[in-house]
MARVEX-98025 format. One line per field, with one value per residue (C-alpha): x, y, z; residue number from 1; residue in three letters. Coordinates in steps of 0.02 Angstrom, whole numbers, plus 32768, in hexadecimal, padded with zeros to 4 digits. Example, Ala and Ser with C-alpha at 12.3 -4.5 7.8 and 13.67 -1.06 7.14 Angstrom:
# MARVEX-98025
px: 8267  82AC
py: 7F1F  7FCB
pz: 8186  8165
k: 1  2
r: ALA  SER
This chain:
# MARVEX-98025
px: A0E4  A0CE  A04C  9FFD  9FD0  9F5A  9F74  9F13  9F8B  A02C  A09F  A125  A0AA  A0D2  A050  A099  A014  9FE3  A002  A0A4  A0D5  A077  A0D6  A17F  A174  A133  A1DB  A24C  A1F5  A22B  A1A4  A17D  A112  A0D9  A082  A01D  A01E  9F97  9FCB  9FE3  9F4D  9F21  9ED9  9F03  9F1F  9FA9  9FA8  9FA3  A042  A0EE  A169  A219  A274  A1D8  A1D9  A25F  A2C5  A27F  A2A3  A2E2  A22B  A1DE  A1BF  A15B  A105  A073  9FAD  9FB0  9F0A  9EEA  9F1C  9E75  9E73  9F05  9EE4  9E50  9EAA  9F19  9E97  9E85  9DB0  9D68  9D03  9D57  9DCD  9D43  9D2F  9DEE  9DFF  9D7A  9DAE  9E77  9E29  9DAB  9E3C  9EB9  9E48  9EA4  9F49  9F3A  9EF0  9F8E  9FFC  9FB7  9FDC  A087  A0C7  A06B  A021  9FE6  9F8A  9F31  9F19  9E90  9E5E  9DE4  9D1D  9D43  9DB6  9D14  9D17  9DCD  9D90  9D3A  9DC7  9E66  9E9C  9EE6  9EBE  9E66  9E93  9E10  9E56  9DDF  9E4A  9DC4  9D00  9D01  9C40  9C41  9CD1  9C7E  9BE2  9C4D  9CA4  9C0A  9B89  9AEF  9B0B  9B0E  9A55  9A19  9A49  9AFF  9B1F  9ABE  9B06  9BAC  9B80  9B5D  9C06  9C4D  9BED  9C11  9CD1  9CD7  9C74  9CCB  9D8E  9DDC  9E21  9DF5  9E4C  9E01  9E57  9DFE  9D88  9D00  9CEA  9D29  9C87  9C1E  9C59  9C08  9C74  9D2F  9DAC  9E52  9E4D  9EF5  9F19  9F87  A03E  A0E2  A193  A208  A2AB  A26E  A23D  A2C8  A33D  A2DA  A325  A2C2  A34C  A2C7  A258  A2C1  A34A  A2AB  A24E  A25B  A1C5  A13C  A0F1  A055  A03C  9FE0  A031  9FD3  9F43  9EF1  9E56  9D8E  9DAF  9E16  9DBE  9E29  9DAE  9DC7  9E86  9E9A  9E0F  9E96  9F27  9ED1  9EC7  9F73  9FD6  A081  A067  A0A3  A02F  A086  A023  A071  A03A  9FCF  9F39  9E88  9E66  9F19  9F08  9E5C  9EC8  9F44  9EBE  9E6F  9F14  9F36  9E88  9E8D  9F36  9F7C  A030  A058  A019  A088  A071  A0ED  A094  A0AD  A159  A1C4  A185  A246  A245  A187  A1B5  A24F  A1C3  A164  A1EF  A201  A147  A11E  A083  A025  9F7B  9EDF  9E56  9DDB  9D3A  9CA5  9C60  9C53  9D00  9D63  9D06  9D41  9DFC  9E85  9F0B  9FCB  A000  9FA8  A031  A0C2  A09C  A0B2  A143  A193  A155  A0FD  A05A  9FC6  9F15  9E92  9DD7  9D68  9D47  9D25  9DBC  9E2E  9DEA  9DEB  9EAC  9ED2  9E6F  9ECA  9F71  9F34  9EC6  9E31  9DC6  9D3B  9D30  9D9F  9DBF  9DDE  9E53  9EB4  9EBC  9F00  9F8F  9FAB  9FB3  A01D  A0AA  A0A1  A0B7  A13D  A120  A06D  A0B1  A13B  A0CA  A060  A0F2  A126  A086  A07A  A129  A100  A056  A0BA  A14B  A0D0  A026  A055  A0E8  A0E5  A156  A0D8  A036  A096  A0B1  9FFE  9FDA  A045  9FFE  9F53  9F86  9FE2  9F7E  9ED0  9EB8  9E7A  9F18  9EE7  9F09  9EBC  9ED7  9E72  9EB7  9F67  9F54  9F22  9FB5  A012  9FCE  9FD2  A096  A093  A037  A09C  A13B  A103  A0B3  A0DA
py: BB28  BBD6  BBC0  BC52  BC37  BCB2  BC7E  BCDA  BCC4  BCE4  BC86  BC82  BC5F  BBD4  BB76  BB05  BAD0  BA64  BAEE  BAFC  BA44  BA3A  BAE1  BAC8  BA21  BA4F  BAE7  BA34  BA08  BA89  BAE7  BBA5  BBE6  BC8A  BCA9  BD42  BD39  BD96  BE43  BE46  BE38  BE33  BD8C  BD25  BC98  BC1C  BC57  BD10  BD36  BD20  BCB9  BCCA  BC3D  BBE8  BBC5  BC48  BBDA  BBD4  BB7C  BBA1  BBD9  BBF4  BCBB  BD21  BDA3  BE00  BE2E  BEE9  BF4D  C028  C053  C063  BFB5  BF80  BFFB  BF83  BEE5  BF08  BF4A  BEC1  BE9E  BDFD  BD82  BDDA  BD53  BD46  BDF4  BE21  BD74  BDA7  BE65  BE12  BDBD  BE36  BEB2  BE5E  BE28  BEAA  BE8A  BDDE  BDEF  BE5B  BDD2  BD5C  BDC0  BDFE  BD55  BCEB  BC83  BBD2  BBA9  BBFC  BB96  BBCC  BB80  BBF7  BC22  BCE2  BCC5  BC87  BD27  BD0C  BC6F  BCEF  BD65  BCEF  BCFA  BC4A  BB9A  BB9A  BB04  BB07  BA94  BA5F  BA3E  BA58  BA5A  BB17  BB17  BADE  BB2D  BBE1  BB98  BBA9  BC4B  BCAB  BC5F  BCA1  BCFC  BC5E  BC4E  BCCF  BC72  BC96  BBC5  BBC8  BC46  BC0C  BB4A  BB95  BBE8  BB4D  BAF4  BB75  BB73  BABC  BAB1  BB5A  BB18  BAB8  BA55  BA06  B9BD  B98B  B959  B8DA  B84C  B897  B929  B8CA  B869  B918  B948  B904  B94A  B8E5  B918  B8D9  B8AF  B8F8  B8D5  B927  B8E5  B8E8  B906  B876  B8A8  B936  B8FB  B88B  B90D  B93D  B918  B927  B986  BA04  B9BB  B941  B9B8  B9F4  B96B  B8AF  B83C  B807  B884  B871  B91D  B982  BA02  BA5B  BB0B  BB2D  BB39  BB0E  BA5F  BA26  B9DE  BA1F  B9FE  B94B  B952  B992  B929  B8A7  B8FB  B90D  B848  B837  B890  B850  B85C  B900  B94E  B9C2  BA33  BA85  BB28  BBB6  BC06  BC55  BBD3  BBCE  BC57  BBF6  BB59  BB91  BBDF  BB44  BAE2  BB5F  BB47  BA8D  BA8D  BA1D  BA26  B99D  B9FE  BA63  BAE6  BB25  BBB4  BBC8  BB93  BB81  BACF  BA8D  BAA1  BA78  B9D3  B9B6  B9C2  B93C  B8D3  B8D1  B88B  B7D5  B7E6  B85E  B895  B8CF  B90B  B952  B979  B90E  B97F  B9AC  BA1B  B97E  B8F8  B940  B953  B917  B961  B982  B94C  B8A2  B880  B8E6  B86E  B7C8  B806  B80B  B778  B797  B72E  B79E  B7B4  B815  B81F  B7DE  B853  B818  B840  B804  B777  B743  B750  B714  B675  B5E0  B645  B6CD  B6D9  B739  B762  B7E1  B7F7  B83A  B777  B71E  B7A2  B7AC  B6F2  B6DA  B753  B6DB  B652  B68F  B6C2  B622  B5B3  B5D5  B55C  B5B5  B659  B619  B5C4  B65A  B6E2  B65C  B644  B709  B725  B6A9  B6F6  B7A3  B74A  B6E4  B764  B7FE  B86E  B90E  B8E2  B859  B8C8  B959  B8E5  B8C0  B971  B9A6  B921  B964  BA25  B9FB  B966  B997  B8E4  B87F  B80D  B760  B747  B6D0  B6F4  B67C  B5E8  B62E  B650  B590  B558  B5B4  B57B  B4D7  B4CC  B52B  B4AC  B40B  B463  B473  B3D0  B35F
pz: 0D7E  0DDF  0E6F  0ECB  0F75  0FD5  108C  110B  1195  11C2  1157  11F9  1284  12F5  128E  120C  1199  1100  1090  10F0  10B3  1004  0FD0  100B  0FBD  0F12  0F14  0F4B  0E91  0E2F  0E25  0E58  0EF9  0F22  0FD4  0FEF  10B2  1120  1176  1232  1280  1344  134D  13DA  136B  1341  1282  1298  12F1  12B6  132A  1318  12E2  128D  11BD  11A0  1133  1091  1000  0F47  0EDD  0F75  0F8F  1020  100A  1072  1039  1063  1071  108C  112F  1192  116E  11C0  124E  124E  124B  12F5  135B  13E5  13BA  140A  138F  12E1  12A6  121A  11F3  11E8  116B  1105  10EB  10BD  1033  1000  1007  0FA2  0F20  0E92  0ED8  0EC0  0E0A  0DE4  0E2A  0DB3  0D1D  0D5C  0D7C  0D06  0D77  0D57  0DE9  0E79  0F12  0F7D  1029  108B  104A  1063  0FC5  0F55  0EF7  0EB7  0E53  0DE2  0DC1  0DBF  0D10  0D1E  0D65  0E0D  0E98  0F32  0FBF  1045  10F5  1154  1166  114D  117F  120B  1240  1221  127B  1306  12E3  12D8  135C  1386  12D6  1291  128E  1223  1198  1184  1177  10D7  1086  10B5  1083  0FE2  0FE0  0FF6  0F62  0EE9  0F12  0F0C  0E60  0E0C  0E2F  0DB5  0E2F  0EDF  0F74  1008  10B0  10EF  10B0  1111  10BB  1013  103C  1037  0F84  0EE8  0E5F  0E4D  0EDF  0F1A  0FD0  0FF9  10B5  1113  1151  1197  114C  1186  115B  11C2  1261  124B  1282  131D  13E3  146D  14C2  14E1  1567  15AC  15F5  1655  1695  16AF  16D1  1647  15EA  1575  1504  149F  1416  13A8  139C  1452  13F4  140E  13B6  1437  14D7  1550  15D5  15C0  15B7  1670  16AB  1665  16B4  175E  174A  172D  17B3  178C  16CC  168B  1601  1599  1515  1498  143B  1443  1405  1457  14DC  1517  15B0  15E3  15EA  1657  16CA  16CF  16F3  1783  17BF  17C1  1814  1793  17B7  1721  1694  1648  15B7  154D  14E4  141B  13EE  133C  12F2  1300  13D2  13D8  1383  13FB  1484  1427  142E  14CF  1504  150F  14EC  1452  1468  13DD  1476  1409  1412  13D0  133A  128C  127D  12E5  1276  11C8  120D  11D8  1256  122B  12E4  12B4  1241  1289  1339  12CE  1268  1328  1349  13C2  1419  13FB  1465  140E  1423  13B8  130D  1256  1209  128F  12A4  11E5  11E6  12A0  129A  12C2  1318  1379  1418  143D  14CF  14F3  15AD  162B  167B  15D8  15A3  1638  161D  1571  1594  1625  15AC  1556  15D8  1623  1597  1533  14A2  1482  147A  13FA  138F  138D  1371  12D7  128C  1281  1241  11B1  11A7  1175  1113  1089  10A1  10F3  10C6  1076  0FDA  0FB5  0FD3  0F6F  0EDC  0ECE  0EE6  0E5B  0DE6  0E04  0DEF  0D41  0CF4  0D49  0D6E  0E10  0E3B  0E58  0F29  0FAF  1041  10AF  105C  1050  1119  1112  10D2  1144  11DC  11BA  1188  123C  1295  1240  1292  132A  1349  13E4
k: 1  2  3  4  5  6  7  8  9  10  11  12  13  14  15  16  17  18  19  20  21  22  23  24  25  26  27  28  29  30  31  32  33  34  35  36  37  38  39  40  41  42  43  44  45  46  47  48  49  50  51  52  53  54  55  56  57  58  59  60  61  62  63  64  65  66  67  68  69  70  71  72  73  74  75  76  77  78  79  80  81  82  83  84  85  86  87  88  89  90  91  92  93  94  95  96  97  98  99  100  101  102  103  104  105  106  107  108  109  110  111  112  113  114  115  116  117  118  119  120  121  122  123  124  125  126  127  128  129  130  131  132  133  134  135  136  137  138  139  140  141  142  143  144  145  146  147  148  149  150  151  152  153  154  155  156  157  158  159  160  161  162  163  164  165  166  167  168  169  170  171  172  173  174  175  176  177  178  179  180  181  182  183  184  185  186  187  188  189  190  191  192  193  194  195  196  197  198  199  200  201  202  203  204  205  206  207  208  209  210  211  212  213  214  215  216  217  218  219  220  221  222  223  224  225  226  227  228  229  230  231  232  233  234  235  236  237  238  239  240  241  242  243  244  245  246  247  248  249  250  251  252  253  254  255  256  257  258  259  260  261  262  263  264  265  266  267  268  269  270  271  272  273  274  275  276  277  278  279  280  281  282  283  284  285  286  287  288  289  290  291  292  293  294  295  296  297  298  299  300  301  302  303  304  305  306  307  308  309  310  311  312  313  314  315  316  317  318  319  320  321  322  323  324  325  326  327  328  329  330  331  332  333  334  335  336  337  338  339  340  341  342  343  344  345  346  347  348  349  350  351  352  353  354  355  356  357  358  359  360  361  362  363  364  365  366  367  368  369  370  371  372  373  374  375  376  377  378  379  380  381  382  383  384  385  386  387  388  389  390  391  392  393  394  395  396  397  398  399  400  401  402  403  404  405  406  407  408  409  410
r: UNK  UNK  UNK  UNK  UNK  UNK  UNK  UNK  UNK  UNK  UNK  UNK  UNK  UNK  UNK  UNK  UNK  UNK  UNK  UNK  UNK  UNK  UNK  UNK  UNK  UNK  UNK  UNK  UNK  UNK  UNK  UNK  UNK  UNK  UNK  UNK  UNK  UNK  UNK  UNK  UNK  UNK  UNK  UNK  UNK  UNK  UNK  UNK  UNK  UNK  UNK  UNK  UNK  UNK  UNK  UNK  UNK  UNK  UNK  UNK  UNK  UNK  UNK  UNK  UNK  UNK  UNK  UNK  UNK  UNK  UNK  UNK  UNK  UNK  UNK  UNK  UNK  UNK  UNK  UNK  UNK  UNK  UNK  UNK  UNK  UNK  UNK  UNK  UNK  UNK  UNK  UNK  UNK  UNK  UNK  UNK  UNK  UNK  UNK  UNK  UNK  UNK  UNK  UNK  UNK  UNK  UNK  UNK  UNK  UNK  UNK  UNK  UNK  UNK  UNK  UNK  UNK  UNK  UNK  UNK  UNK  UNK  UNK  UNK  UNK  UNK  UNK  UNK  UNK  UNK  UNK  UNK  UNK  UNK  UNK  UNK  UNK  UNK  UNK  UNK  UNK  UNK  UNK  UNK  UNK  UNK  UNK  UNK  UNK  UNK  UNK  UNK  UNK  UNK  UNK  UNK  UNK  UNK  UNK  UNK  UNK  UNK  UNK  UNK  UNK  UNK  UNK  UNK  UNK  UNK  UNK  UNK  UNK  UNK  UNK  UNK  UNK  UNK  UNK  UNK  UNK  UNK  UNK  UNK  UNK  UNK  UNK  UNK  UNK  UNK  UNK  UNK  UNK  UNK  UNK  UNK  UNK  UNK  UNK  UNK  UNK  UNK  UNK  UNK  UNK  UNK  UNK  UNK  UNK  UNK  UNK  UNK  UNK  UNK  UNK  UNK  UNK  UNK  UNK  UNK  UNK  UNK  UNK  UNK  UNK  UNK  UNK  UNK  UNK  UNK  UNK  UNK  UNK  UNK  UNK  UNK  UNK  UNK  UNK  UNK  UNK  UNK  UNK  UNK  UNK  UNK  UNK  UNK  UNK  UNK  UNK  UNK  UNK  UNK  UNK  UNK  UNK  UNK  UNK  UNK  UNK  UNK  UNK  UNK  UNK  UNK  UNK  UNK  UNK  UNK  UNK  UNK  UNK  UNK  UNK  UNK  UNK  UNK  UNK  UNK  UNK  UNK  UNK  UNK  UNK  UNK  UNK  UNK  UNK  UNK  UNK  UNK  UNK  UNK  UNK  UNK  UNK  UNK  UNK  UNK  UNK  UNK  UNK  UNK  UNK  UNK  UNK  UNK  UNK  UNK  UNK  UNK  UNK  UNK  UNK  UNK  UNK  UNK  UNK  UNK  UNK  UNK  UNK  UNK  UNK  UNK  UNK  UNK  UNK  UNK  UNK  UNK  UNK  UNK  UNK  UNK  UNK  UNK  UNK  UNK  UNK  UNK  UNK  UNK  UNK  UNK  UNK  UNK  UNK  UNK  UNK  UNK  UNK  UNK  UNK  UNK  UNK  UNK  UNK  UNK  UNK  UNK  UNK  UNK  UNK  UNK  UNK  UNK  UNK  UNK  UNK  UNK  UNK  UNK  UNK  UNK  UNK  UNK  UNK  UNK  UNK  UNK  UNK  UNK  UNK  UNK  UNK  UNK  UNK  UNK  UNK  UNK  UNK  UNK  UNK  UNK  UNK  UNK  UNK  UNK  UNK  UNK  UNK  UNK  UNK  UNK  UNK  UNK  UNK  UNK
């Protein structure tokens, strides 16, 4: 199977995605990928900048190629403009559009993955079978995006975007059973992950040669669905804990300003960093942490680090959203306010057979539910056969928890 994969990003940002997983896994298969990646753009975001070091080994089937536009577009694309992330997305995909039609024919392509509502028009004029996958609530992400702009009816129209992408494709995934819930035609709810064998290989020689002394953590986009507010209320709680975010993206100089403001001389920030070291880092906390915020984009999510933390194992706090709390039930904490969250950390670093029943109830969580070869597998089955594979999650998760729970009994 050849796959076509529009990605408008940067396909060696320090950002390692879904797509990242699902495609590297389906070339492990046997099959054939072809990513379009986005030009350069100036966006201070974790996706639009290359980092050295990150996803530059590739493997066999897996080729990289990048969208190209006319040139007063990509003048466009690096000029430094506040508030255009949309824009510059849009124009890639409206640019590319006979590019990618010529792809299709050149390279016989079976299937064209598409992720992102500016890409609606390619469902049209793909000459082959379409795949729309839904990570994210896309609608209510743009409602953010855009604002004030947001009112003149922009949600609407891009609501009906959605609709028409999710009822044109011949195929569906969604990331979470939130937004599976918001669908009425047939979808697989394809979650997100970790890779095992992986992580398995990572040492958190990274952080430790720095520091010693607890150290909850973050890693992960400095972005508006993380409630950073309430993680350095937490940290201000926790003097002698160190907090240790990892990543980048648009919030990440107003975080530091804020850290310097507070005086908060235990939180430390690394900036956007290869996955492989950024992992290392995550090794090296005690304690993981999910502090988002309390809407519609946190509800539908269903977040990589989630997965990458347990695969670790490694205790997890996370406030309360939707999706999170579907999966973590039962094996992971959650609090809301600045005390309560300050307090389960503490719960965790003080009891040591809590924090290593949690770390092992997320490691089998990944093993049995949660790994990318797994998820790829029913991915593939869907992209070749077209059908819905059979999968329940919330009893499987059961199961799980309470093989867990016999283990660890007094």
């Amino acid at each position: 199977m050849k796959i076509l994969f529009p990605y408008l990003a940067r396909w060696r940002s320090a950002n390692r995605s879904r797509y990242h997983q699902l495609l590297t896994h389906l070339c492990d298969f046997g099959h054939q990928v072809f990513v379009l990646t986005a030009p350069p753009m100036a966006l201070n975001d974790i996706s639009a900048n290359d980092v050295a070091g990150s996803n530059d080994s590739l493997p066999p089937g897996l080729t990289i190629s990048e969208l190209h536009a006319p040139g007063a577009l990509q003048k466009f694309w690096r000029m430094p403009i506040p508030g255009t992330k949309l824009v510059k997305k849009g124009l890639v995909s409206i640019s590319s559009i006979n590019q990618i039609r010529r792809f299709i024919a050149s390279e016989k392509i079976d299937t064209l993955l598409l992720y992102n509502l500016p890409q609606a028009p390619l469902l049209h004029l793909a000459e082959c079978r379409t795949h729309f996958d839904l990570a994210d609530d896309l609608v209510a992400m743009m409602e953010v995006e855009m604002g004030a702009i947001a009112k003149a009816g922009a949600m609407t129209a891009a609501r009906a975007v959605q609709n028409h992408m999710l009822a044109k494709a011949a195929t569906v995934t969604v990331a979470s059973s939130v937004l599976e819930e918001q669908i009425e035609r047939s979808v697989l709810m394809l979650p997100n992950g970790a890779d095992v064998a992986e992580l398995d290989q990572i040492r958190p020689t990274a952080w430790h040669a720095q520091n010693a002394g607890p150290t909850a953590g973050f890693v992960g986009a400095f972005e508006y669905w993380v409630n950073f507010d309430l993680l350095l209320q937490v940290a201000a709680r926790l003097p002698r804990v160190n907090f240790l975010l990892v990543g980048g993206g648009r919030r990440w100089e107003s975080v530091k300003q804020q850290v310097k403001t507070l005086g908060l001389t235990n939180v430390h920030l690394t900036g956007a960093m290869p996955y492989q070291q950024a992992m290392s880092y995550v090794a090296g906390m005690d304690v993981c942490l999910l502090p988002f915020t309390k809407d519609a984009v946190s509800d539908g999510s269903c977040p990589l680090k989630l997965f990458e933390y347990a695969a670790l194992r490694k205790p997890i706090v996370s406030t309360h959203t939707h999706e999170v709390a579907h999966i973590g039930h039962g094996w992971m904490s959650f609090a809301d306010e600045p005390a309560d969250f300050a307090a389960a950390i503490e719960a965790f670093l003080t009891d040591d057979r809590a924090a290593a029943h949690a770390g092992e109830a997320g490691r089998a969580m990944v093993e049995q539910l949660y790994n990318w070869p797994h998820l790829t597998r029913q991915f593939e089955e869907l992209l070749i056969k077209g059908a819905v594979p059979n999968f329940e999650p919330a009893a499987a998760r059961r199961t799980v928890l309470e093989t867990l729970n016999s283990e660890f009994a007094p």
